[in-house]
Each structure stands twice: as structure tokens, then as C-alpha cells.
C-alpha positions in Angstrom: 174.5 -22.1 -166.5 171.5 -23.1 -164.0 168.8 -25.1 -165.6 165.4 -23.1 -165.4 162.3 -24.9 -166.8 160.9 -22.8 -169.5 157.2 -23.4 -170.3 155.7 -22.3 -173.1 153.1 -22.9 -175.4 153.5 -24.9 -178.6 150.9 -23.1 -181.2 152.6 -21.7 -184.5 151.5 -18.4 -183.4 153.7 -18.8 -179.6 156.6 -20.3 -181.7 158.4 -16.7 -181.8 158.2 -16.5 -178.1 159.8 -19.2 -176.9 162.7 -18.5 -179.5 162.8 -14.9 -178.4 162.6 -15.6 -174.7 164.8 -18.9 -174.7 167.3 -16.6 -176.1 167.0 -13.6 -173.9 167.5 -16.5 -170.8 170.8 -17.5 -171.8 172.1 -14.0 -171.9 171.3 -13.9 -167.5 173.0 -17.2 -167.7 169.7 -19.7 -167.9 169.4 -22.6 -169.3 166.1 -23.1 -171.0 164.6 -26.6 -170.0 161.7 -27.7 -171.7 159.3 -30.7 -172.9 158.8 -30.7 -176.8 155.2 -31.4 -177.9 154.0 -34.7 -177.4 151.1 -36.9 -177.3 151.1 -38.1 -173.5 152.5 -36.1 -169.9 152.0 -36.8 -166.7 152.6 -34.8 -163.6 155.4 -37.1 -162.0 156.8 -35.9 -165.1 156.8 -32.4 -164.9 157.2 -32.5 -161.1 160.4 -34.5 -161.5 162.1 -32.1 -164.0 161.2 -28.9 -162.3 163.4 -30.7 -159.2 165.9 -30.3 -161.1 165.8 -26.9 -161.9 166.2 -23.5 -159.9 162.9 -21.8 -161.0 160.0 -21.2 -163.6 159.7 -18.9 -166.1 156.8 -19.5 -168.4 155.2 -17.6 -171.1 151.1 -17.3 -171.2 150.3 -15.9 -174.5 146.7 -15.7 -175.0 144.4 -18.3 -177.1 140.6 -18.0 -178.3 139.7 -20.2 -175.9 142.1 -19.0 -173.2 145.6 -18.7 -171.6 146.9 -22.9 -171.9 145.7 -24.9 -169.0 148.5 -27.0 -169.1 150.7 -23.5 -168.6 148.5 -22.5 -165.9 149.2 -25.9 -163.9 153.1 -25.4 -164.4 152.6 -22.3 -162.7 150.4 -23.7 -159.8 153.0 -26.4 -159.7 156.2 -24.2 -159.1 153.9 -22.4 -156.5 153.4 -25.5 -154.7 156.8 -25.9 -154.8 157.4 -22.8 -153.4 159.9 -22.2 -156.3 161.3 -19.0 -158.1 158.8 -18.3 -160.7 158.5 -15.3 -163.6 155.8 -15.0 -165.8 156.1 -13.1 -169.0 152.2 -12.4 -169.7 150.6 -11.2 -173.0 149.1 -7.6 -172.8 145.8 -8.9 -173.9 145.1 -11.5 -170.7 143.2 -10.1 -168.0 145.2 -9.5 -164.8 143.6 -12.0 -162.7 144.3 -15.4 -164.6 147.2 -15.5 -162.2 147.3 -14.7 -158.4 148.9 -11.9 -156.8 152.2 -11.2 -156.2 154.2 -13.5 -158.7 156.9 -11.6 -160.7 155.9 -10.9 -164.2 156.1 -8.6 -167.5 153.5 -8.4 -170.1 154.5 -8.1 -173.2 152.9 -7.9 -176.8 152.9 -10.1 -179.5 153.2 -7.1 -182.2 156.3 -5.6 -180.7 157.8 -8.0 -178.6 161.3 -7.9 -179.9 160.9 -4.4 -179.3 160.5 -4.7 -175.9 163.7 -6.5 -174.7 164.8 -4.3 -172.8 162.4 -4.2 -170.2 162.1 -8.2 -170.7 165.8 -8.4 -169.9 165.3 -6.4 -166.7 162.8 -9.0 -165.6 165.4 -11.0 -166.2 167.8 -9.9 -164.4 165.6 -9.2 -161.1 164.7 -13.2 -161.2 168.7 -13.4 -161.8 169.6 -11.6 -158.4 167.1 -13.9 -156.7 168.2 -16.8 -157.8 171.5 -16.2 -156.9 174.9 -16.7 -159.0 175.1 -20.5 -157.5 171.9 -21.9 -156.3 171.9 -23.9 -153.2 172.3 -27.9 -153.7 169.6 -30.5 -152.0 170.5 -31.3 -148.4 171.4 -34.7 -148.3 170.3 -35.7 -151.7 171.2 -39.0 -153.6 173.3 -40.4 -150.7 170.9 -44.1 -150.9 169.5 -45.9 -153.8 166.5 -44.3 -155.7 163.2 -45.1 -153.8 160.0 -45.2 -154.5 157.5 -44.3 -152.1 154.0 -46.7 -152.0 150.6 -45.3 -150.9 147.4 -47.0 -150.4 148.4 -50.1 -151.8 146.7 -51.7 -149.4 142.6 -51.5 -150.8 144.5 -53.2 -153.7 144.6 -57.5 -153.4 147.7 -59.0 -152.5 148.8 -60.9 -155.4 148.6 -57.2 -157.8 150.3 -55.3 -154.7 153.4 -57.5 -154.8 153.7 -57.7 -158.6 153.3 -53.3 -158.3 156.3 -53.7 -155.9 158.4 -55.7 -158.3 158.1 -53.7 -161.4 159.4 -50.8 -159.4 162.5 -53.2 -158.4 163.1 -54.3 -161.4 162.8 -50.3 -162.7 165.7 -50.1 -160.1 163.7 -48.2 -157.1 164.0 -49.1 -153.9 160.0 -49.7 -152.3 159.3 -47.7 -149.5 155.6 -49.8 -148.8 153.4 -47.1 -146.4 151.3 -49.5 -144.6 148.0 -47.6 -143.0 147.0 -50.3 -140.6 147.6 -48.9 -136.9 149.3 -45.9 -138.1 148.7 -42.7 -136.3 148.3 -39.8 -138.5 151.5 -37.3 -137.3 154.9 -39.3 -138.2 158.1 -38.8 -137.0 160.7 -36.5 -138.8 162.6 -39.8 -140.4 159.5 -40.4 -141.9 159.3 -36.7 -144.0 162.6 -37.0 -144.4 163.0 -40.6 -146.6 159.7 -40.3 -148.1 160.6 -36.2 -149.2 163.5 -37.5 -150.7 162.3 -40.3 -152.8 162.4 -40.4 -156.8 159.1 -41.1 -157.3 155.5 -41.9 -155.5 152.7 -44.1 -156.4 149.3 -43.8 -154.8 146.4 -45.6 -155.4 143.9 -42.9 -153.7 141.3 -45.3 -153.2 142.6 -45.5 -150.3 141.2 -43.6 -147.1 143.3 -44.3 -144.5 144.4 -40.8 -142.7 147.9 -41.7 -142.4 147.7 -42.4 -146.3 146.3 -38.9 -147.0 149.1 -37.5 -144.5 152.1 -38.8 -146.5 150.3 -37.7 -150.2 150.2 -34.3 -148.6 154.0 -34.9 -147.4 155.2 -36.0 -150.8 152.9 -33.6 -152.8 154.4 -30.7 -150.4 158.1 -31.9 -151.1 157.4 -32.3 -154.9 158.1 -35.6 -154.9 156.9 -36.9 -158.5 153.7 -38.8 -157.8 151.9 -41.4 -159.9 148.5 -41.0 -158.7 145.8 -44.1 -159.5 142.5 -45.6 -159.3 140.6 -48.6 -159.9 137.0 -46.5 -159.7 136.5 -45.0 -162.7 133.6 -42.4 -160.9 136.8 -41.1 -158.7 136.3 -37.2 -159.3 138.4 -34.7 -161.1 138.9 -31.3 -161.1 137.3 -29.3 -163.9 140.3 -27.2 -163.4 143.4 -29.2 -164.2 144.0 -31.1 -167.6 143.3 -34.5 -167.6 146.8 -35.2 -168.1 148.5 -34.6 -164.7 145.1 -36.3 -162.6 144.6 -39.9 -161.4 144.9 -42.9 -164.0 142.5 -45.6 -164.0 143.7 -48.9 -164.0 141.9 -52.4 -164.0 141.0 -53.9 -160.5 141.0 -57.4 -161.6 143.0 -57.3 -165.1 146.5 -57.0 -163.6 148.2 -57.3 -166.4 146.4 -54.5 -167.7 147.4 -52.3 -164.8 150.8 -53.2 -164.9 151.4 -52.2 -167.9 149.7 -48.7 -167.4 151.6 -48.6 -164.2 154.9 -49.5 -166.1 153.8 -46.8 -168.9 153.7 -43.8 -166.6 157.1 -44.1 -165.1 158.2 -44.6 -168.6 156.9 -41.2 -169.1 158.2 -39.5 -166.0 161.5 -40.7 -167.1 161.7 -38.9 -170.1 164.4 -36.2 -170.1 163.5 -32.7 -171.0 165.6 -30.7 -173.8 167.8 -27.7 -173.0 168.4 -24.8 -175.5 172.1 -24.7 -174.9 173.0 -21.5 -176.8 171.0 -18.8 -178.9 170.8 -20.5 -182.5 169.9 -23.5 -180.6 166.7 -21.5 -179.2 166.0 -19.6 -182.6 166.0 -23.5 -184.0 164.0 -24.7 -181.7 160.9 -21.6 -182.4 161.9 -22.9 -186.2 160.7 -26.5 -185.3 157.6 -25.5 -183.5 156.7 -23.6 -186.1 157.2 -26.3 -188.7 155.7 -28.8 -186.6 152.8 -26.7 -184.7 149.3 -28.3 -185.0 146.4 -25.9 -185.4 144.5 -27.8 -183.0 147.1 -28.3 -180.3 147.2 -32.3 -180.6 150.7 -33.7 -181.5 152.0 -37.6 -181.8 155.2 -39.1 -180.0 156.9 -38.6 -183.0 156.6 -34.9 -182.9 158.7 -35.3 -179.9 161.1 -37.6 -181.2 161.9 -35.6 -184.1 162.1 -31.9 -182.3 164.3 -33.6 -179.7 166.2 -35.6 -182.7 167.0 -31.7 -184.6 167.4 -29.8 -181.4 170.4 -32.2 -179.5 172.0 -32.8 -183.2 173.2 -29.4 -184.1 176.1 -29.3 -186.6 176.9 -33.1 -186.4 176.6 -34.4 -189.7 173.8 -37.0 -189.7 173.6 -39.7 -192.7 170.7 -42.0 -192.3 167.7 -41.9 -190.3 165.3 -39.1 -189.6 167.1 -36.4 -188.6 168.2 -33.7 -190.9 170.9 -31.4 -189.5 173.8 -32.2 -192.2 176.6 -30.1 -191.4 177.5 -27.0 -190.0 175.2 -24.4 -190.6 172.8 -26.3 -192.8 168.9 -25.6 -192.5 167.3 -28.9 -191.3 164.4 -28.4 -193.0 165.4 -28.0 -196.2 167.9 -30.4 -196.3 166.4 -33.2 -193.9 163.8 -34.6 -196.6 165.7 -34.2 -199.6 168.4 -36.2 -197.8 166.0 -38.8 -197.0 164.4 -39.2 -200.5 168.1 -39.2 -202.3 168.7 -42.2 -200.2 165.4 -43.8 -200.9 164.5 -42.6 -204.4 165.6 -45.8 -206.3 163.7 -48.2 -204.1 160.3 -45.7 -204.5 158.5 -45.3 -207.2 156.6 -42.4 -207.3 154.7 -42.7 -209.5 153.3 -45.8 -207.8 153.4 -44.5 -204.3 151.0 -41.7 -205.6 148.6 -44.3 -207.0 148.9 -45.7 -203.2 148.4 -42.5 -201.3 145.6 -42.3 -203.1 144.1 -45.4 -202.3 145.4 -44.7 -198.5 143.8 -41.4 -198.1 140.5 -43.3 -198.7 140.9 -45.6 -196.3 141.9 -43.1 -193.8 139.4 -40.8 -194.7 136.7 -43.5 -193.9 138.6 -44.4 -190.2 139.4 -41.2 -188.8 137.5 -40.5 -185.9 139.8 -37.9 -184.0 140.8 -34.5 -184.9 144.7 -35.8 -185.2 143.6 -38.3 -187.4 141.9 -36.0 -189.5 145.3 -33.8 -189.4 146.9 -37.1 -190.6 144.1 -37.6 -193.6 145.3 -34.1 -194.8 148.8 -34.5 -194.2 148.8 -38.0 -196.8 146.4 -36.1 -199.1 149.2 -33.6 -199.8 152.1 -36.3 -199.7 150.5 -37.4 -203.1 149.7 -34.2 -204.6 153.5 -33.7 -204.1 154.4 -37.3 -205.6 152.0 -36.8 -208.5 153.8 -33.3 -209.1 157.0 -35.6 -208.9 158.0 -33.8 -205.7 160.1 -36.7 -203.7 161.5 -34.9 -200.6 157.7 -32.6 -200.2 155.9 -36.1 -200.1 158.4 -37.4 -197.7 157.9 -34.3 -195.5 153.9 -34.8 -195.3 154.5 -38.5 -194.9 156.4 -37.5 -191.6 153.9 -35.5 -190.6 151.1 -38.2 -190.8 152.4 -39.9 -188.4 152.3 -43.6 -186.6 148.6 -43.9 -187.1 148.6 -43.4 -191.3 151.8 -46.1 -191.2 149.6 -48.6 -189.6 146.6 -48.6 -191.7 149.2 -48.5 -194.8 150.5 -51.6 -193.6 147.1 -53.2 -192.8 145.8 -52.7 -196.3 148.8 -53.8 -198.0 150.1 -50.9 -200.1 153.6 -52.0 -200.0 155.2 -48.7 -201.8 153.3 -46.1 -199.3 154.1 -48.6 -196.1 157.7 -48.5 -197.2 157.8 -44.8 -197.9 156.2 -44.0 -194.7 158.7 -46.0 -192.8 161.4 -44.0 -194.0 160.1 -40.7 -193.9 159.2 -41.6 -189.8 162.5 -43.5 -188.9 160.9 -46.3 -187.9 
């Protein structure tokens, strides 16, 4: 089946959709590729996936505040990409949140499942486009993996060759684009290498014209680009999540910067998940919903464990944090009651509640964000549950406070919570 990435949002409310769609996509013979929730994207990220793939859909269902930004940008991205792209749009979203011309279907969130027939003729119409066997990349992957370099040059030369080294040690060959005496219009050898490169860094500081010339180049051929800056006044657009614009790193610290540098391409190397069959999809609108955050703010670990559950499926899983156990079983009510039967001797629970307690306060009197308040809550029912004697419900709000309640646990010393909150996250 041909890869399609599938964007969607990841509120409990959208959870249905991207089960019902992701299903109704392998039926034309797509294969739903997508990013599970997370705390931290980039655009070299998405860019870099949605190479891989033959088109968009996306679903933009609609929000209090508005259709997701971050949806909105993975459309504008495939469009710059000049990529197949249908859009499955909520009947309540006014008509002109997207341009003209784009294939799409509205649909409603009342009677969705209702409507699959005329869902599946969208389908079908971005199916004949895309063709039964997509056409390959000319001339792709015949070199080692490069990296192209942009406006290195405003940086000092001591952090410019330690920049170039991490990518060589990351395994990418540097392609350094030197400004000095450069005329703007390069010759075709020039598109070509840098339009098939893995990956771009630009530090657009810079303002050479030939540097602007080959951002444009690489940004036209949806080459994944890193783009930085050591000014931290460099504008942004109002219009785009913060996420996917420039990242400011030190101009003197290099360290620092290298490690933010090193950081990002981490992050564009993640993989993406794909929603191999229909249960897989269904499971998948299961997890969301599970794991869906009110406020649309999720931890790494969300990620870990969606992408842990999802890529499991029936293999029988015996330690750790994943809870598919066997075929058929129902990960969520199995996972945490698997967990605490293998950790129920070593916790007391009756201590660990006398600990929560104690924890709660001291998170209460650090929280600061909105996710940490989330996590406050999520520890303040992980002992209600313990008092009530409820092992595997504690452990399930334990996973869901996340890295941040595990860290103040260990800082204050409640040894019973620390160790329970270690299991229940797989660290």
C-alpha cells in the first residue's frame, strides 16, 4: 500500500475521526502515516516524512478557538510541495480557512459514519490521481546522505567547524554553501545536489543573496530544513506555530548551540507510525482518546507509549510499559493491571498513598504551566485510587503525570512514589 501522511488533530473530541478516516484509507489502498502527540516538532520533521509519502490527506475539524494551526501548516506544506492533497473539512468551518481549488469533503461530526459513502468517493478520486504505482525520485539515494549548510558564514570559525562535525559524525555528508563571490543564479548541478540532500541547516542571519537563493531552492524541493538564529529579535510570522519557525541558539555559548543543533535533527529523525490495517486505526482513535489532553499539550512520553501500543499489536509483551498482552486483548485494561501484578509486592500502597499525598503538595506549589497543572491532577487521582486500594488505576494516573511529577518525587525523596512512578512510565 502507498504511504499517505495523514494529519489530524489529537483532541478527544477528533479521536473518532482519525479512527474512522484511517480506516476508510486503507480500504483505497493507503497507508495512514502519522506523528503521535508529542511535546516538541519541527518542520525538518514533518517536511522529511511527507517526502516519503505520495500525498496529504488531513482532517480540520473545528475547535473554539479555530481549525489547528499546526493542521493548517501541514496543508500549506504539501502545497508547497506541490503534492496530492485531500482535505476532509468539518461542516461547521467557514469555506475560506483554506484556498481554492484543493480537493475536499466536509463532513459532520454528528453523522460522520453515516456519510462514508460519499467520504469513500473522495477517496477514490484522490486514488485515480495518485495512480496505482506512484512514480519513484529520479536519481534518489545513489550518494551518501548530505547535508546542505547555509549562512554559516556570519557564524565564527571555531562554532562553524564544530556545526560541520556533528553532522559528520550524524553520518551526513556537508555540503558547506559559501556566499563570498557567489553570483545569485547557480548552475543546474547546484539544484540538483542541494534538492537532493537529507537535510538543510540555515542560519538566516545571513544576508547574502546567494544564501537566500539556495533556502528558496531547498524550501522549493522540500528538502527538510533546520532553520536558526543567534538574534533573538529575528521576526516570526503570527501565522505559523512556533514550532516549525527559526530556533535561537547561543552566539558565544557553543556548547549550548550544539546541543540544540544536535536536538533538532534528533527530532527530524524520528519515524512516523503507520496504521497498517483497520483494528490497528480503530486502536489508534482508542489511544488518543485515552491519552487526549483537554488543553492540547502532551509530554514525550505520550508519544512513546501511543507508538509503544500501536507497532505492538498481538505480540505478547511481559515487562515494561506496554500493554498489548495477547491476541485480541484490550491494552488498556490489561496494560496497568499487568504492570501493578508485577510490582505489587515491592509497593506498598498504603505508603505510596501517604506519599502522593505529600507529592501532590509539592507539585501543587511548583506548577507553573498548564501541563504541569494536568500532572498535579493526574497524581491527585493516583492516590485517591491507592487509598481506595486501586493498584493498576494509580498506576494508570501515575503514567499519565508524566516525566516532570517523577522528577520532583525523586528530588524530595519519597522513595515509594519515585519507585512507583518509574514503573508506571518505563523508565
Amino acid at each position: 500500500m502507498d504511504p499517505v501522511y495523514f494529519a489530524h488533530g489529537y483532541r478527544e473530541r477528533e479521536a473518532p475521526f482519525a479512527a474512522h478516516f484511517g480506516s476508510l484509507m486503507q480500504r483505497v489502498g493507503f497507508l495512514a502515516s502519522l506523528d503521535p502527540p508529542s511535546n516538541d516538532v519541527n518542520a525538518a520533521k514533518l517536511e522529511r516524512h511527507l517526502g516519503y509519502t505520495t500525498g496529504t490527506i488531513a482532517v480540520l475539524s473545528d475547535r473554539s478557538e479555530g481549525p489547528s494551526p499546526h493542521i493548517l501548516f501541514e496543508i500549506s506544506m504539501c502545497l508547497r510541495a506541490r503534492k496530492p492533497l485531500l482535505v476532509f473539512l468539518e461542516d461547521s468551518i467557514p469555506d475560506d480557512i483554506i484556498p481554492r481549488g484543493i480537493l475536499r469533503k466536509r463532513f459532520s461530526a454528528r453523522s460522520y459514519f453515516r456519510e462514508m459513502r460519499e467520504h469513500m468517493h473522495a477517496l477514490e478520486i484522490f486514488r485515480t490521481y495518485v495512480g496505482q504505482q506512484p512514480v519513484p525520485k529520479y536519481q534518489a539515494a545513489l550518494q551518501q546522505r548530505s547535508c546542505v549548510l547555509i549562512g554559516l558564514t556570519v557564524i565564527r570559525e571555531d562554532y562553524q567547524r564544530k556545526i560541520v562535525a556533528v553532522i559528520e559524525e550524524k553520518g551526513y555528508r556537508p555540503i558547506v554553501i559559501d556566499a563570498a563571490g557567489e553570483t545569485v543564479i547557480q548552475k543546474g548541478e547546484v539544484h540538483f545536489e542541494t534538492s537532493n540532500s537529507s537535510l538543510a541547516i540555515c542560519c538566516i542571519d545571513d544576508k547574502a543573496p546567494v544564501s537566500n537563493y539556495i533556502l528558496g531552492v531547498v524550501q522549493d524541493a522540500l528538502v527538510p530544513t533546520i532553520v536558526l538564529t543567534t538574534n533573538k529579535d529575528s521576526p516570526l510570522s503570527p501565522d505559523i506555530p512556533l514550532e516549525y519557525q527559526r530556533r535561537l541558539i547561543p552566539a558565544k555559548e557553543v556548547d549550548e548551540g550544539l546541543s540544540i543543533i544536535q536536538q533538532q535533527i534528533e527530532l527530524f529523525e524520528e519515524d512516523f507510525v503507520e496504521l497498517e490495517t483497520e483494528k490497528v486505526a480503530e486502536k489508534y482513535g482508542q489511544l488518543l482518546m485515552l491519552n487526549a489532553s483537554p488543553l492540547g499539550e502532551y509530554t514525550h512520553d505520550t508519544r512513546t507509549h501511543i507508538v509503544q501500543e500501536v507497532t505492538m499489536g498481538d505480540k505478547y509483551i511481559t515487562s515494561g510499559q506496554v500493554g498489548a498482552v495477547g491476541p485480541g486483548a484490550h491494552s488498556h485494561d490489561l496494560h496497568f493491571d499487568q504492570i501493578w501484578n508485577q510490582s505489587a509486592g515491592e509497593i506498598d500502597i498504603v505508603a505510596l498513598s501517604g506519599e502522593l499525598s505529600r507529592l501532590r503538595e509539592q507539585l501543587r506549589s511548583e506548577a507553573k504551566t498548564p501541563a504541569q497543572d494536568i500532572a498535579v491532577a493526574a497524581v491527585a487521582n493516583a492516590e485517591v485510587a491507592a487509598r481506595n486500594g486501586d493498584g493498576p488505576k494509580a498506576m494508570e494516573w501515575l503514567h499519565k503525570s508524566g516525566k516532570w511529577a517523577f522528577d520532583v518525587a525523586t528530588k524530595i525523596g519519597v522513595g515509594v512514589a519515585t519507585a512507583a512512578l518509574k514503573t508506571a512510565l518505563g523508565i
